[in-house]
C-alpha positions in Angstrom: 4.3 35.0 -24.1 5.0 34.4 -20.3 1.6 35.2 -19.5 0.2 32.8 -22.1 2.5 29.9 -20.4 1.3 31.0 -17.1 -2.1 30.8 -18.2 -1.4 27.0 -19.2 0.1 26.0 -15.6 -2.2 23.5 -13.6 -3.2 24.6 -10.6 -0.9 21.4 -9.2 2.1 23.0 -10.6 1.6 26.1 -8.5 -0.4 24.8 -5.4 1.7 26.4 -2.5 1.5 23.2 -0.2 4.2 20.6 -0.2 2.2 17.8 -1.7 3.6 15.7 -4.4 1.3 15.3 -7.7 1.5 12.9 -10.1 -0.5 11.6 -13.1 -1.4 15.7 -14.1 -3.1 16.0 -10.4 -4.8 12.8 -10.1 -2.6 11.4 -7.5 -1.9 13.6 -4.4 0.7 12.4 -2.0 2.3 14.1 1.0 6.0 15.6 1.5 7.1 12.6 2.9 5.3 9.8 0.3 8.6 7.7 -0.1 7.5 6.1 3.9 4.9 4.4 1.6 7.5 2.3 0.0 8.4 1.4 3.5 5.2 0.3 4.4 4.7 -1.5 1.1 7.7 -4.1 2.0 6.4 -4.1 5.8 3.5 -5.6 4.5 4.2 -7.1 1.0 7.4 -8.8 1.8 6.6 -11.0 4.6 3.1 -11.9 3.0 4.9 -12.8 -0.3 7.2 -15.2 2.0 4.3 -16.9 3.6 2.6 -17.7 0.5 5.7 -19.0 -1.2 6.1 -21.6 2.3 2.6 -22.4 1.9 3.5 -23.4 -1.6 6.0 -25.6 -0.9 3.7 -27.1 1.7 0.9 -27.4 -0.9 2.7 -30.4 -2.4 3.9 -32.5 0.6 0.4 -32.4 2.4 -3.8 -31.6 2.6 -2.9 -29.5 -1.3 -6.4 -28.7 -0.6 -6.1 -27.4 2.7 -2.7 -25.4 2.2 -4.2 -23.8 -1.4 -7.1 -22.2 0.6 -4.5 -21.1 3.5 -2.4 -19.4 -0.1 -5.5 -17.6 -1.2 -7.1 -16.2 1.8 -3.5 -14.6 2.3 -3.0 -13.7 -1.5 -6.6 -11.6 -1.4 -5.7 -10.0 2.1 -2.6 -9.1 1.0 -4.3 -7.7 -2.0 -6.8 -5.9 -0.3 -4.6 -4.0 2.5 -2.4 -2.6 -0.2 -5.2 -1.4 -2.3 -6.4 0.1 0.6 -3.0 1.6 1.5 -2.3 3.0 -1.5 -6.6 4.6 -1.8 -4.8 6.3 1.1 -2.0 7.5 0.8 -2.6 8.7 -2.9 -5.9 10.5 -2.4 -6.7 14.5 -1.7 -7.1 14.2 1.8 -9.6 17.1 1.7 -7.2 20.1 1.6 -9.4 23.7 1.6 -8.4 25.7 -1.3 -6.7 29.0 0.1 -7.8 32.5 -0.4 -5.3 34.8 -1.7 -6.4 37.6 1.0 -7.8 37.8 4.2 -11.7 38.6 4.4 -12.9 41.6 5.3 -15.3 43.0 8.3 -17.8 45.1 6.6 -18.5 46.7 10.2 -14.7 47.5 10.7 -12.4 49.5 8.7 -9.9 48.2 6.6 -7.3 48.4 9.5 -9.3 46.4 11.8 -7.7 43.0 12.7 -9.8 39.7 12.2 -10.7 38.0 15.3 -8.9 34.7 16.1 -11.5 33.0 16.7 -15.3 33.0 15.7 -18.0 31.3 17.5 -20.2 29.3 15.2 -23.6 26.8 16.0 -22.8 23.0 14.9 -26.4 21.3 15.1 -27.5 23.8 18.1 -24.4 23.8 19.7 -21.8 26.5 20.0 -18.5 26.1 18.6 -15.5 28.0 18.1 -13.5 28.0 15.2 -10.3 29.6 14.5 -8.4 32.0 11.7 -5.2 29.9 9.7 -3.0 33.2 9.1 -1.5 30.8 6.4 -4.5 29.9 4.2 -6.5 33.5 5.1 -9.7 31.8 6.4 -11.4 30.4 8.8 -11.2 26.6 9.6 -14.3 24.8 9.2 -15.2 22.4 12.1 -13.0 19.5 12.4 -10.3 21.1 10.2 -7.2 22.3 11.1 -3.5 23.0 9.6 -1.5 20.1 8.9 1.9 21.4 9.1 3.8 18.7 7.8 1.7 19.6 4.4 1.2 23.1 4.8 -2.4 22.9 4.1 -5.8 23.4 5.7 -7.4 20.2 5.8 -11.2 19.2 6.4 -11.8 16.9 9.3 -8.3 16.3 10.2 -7.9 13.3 12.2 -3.4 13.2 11.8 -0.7 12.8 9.2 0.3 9.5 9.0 4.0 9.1 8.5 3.2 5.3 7.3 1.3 6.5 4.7 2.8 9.7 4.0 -1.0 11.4 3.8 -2.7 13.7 5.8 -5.8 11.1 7.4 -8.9 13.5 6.6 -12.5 13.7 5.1 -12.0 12.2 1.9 -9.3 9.4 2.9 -10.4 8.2 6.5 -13.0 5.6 5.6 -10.2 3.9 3.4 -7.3 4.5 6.5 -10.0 2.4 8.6 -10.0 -0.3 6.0 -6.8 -0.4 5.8 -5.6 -0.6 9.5 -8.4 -3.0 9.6 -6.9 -5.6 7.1 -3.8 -5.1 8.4 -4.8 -6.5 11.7 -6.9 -9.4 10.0 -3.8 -9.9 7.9 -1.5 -9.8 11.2 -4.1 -12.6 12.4 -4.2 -15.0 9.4 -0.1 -15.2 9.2 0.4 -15.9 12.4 -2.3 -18.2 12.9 -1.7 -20.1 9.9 1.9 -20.6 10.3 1.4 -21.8 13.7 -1.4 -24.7 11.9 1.0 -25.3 9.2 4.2 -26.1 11.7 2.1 -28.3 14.1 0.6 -30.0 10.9 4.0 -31.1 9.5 6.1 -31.1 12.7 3.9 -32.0 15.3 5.7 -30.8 18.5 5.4 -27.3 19.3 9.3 -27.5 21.0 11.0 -28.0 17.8 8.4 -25.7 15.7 10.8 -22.8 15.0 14.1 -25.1 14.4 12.4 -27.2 11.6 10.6 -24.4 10.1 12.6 -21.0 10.8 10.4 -19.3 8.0 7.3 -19.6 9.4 8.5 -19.1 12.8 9.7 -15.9 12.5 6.9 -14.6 10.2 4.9 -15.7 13.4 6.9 -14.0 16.1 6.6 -10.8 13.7 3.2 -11.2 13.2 2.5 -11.5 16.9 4.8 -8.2 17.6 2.9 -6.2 15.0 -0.7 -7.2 15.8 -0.2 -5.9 18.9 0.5 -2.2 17.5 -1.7 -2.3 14.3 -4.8 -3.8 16.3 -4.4 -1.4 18.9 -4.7 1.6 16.6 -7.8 -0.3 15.2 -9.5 -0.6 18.0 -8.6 3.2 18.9 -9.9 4.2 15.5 -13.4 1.9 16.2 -14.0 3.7 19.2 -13.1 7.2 17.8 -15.8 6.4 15.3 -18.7 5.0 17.9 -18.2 8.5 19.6 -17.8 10.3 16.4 -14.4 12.1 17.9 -11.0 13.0 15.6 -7.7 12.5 16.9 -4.5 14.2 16.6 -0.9 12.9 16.6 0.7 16.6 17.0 3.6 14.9 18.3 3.8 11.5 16.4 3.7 13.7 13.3 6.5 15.3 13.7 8.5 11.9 14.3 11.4 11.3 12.0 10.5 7.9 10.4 14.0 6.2 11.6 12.7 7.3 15.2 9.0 6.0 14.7 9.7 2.6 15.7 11.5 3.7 19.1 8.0 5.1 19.4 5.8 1.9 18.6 4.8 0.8 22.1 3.6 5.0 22.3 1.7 4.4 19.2 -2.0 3.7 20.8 -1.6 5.5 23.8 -0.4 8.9 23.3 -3.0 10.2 20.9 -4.6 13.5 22.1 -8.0 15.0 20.7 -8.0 18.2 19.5 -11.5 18.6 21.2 -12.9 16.9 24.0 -16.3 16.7 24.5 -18.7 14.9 26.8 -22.0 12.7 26.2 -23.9 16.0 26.1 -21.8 18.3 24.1 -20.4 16.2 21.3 -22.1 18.0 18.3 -21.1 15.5 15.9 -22.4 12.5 17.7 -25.4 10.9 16.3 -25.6 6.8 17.8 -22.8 4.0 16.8 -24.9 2.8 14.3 -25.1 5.9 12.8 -21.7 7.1 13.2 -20.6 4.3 11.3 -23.0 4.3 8.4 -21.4 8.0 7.7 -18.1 6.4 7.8 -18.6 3.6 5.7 -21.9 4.8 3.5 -21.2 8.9 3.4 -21.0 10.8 0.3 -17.5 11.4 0.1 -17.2 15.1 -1.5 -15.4 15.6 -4.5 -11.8 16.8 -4.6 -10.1 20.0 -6.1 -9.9 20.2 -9.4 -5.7 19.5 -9.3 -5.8 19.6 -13.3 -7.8 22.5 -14.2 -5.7 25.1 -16.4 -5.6 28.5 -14.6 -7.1 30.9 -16.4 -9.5 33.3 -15.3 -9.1 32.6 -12.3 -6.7 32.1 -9.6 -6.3 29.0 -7.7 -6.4 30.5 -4.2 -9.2 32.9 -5.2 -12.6 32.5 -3.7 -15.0 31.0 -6.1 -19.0 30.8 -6.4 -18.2 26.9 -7.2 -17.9 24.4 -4.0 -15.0 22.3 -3.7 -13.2 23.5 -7.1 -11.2 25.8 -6.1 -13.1 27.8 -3.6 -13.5 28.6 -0.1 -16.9 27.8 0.3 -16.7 26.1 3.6 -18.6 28.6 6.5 -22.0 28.3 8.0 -25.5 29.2 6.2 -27.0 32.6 6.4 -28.3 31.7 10.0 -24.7 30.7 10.8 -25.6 27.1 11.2 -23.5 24.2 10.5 -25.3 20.8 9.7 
């Protein structure tokens, strides 16, 4: 009988990461997925306020103008929380484990497993390296997240205001995100600005006869500074086709994040570095960014198959359900 129930477990209900799963494995968040409620009010609550103000406004003068100033904030609003939650609820590309180490048919049994193996990326050499956690070897890009516990493709960083690992299959939506942040950032504080001087008139006495939208100014004018800052970052990091790596930001209790803020776009380090002749991965701007935003994203695990047959951290002759088919062609090239 206890076989037959373990036979019905998903392989969500026995992944040995810390993620969280909901919806039978069809949403994936990290350990630390309550920050997301966090980011929801940063965002939601004072874009809520604004359109309420703007309401009020709507009635007293230009109901034209004031109802297209409501909208434009109602669909960015809209838009950067559907693009937070794409990330923060998505498999960020987590490598299924094996449940041994692989084995050096030259050596004997006893031999121990290199660290690191040298690899060619596109005719260049590059090393990559053995997670004693997961029992393989990373593919390029990847590495151990440690907040998660898992090996993830492409890792860029865990994001504590998302509560997700930033990786393969989420980054393009993180971009989008950041991205309407800032434009959101932007709209608020330029709006509320037009809306005092269009009822008040005198910039002196702006914030004492309209406190709302003079605070949700000043903290739009804070924030942009931070969000559009990482934005920019993450434009660049795509132009040059490069990953970063917050190995310190990640490990960041969220009550000390915002001691941290000013730190946020300036202490990112890359897990590589690589010059104009030795990037591998670098193929033009326009190109890099037609990958990002018109790539095949590749599908995830397969979070609610039954185990059965097989185990979960078993090597499989199926990519990307279950297996750990990520490693170089028989001419130990990476594309």
């Amino acid at each position: 009988m206890s076989c037959q129930n373990h036979e019905r477990k998903r392989i969500y209900q026995v992944w040995p990461g810390k993620n969280k799963f909901l919806c039978g494995g069809r949403l994936v968040f990290g350990p630390d997925a309550s920050s997301l409620l966090l980011t929801t009010c940063m965002i939601g609550g004072p874009s809520i306020t604004f359109c309420i103000r703007i309401a009020f406004l709507i009635g007293d003068r230009r109901p034209l103008f004031h109802s297209l100033i409501m909208i434009g904030a109602a669909l960015l609003t809209i838009m950067d929380l559907t693009f937070l939650f794409l990330t923060s609820t998505r498999d960020p590309g987590i490598i299924p484990r094996n449940k041994e180490a692989p084995t050096l048919e030259w050596a004997s049994n006893k031999a121990k497993l290199p660290r690191t193996k040298d690899i060619i990326v596109n005719g260049f050499t590059v090393k990559v390296k053995f997670c004693d956690t997961c029992k393989l070897y990373r593919p390029p890009r990847a590495s151990h997240c440690s907040t998660c516990n898992n090996c993830v493709q492409r890792f860029d960083h865990h994001c504590p205001w998302v509560g997700q690992c930033i990786a393969l299959r989420n980054y393009p939506f993180f971009v989008c995100f950041i991205s309407c942040s800032t434009l959101l950032c932007i709209y608020v504080f330029a709006f509320s600005l037009v809306s005092m001087l269009e009822v008040h008139g005198q910039f002196y006495v702006l914030i004492a006869d309209d406190l709302i939208l003079g605070v949700l100014a000043l903290y739009c004018f804070v924030s942009v500074w931070f969000v559009g800052g990482l934005t920019v970052f993450h434009f660049y990091l795509i132009s040059t086709n490069q990953a970063s790596f917050f190995s310190f930001f990640s490990k960041l209790h969220l009550s000390s994040i915002v001691v941290c803020l000013i730190l946020f776009t300036t202490s990112e380090s890359f897990r590589y570095h690589y010059d104009k002749k030795e990037n591998p991965y670098r193929k033009g701007v326009l190109k890099n960014f037609k990958e990002l935003l018109l790539g095949r994203i590749p599908p995830p695990l397969r979070w609610s198959e039954p185990l059965g047959l097989r185990d979960m951290e078993m090597s499989s002759s199926k990519p990307g359900h279950g297996s750990c088919n990520y490693g170089p062609s028989e001419a130990g090239v990476w594309n």
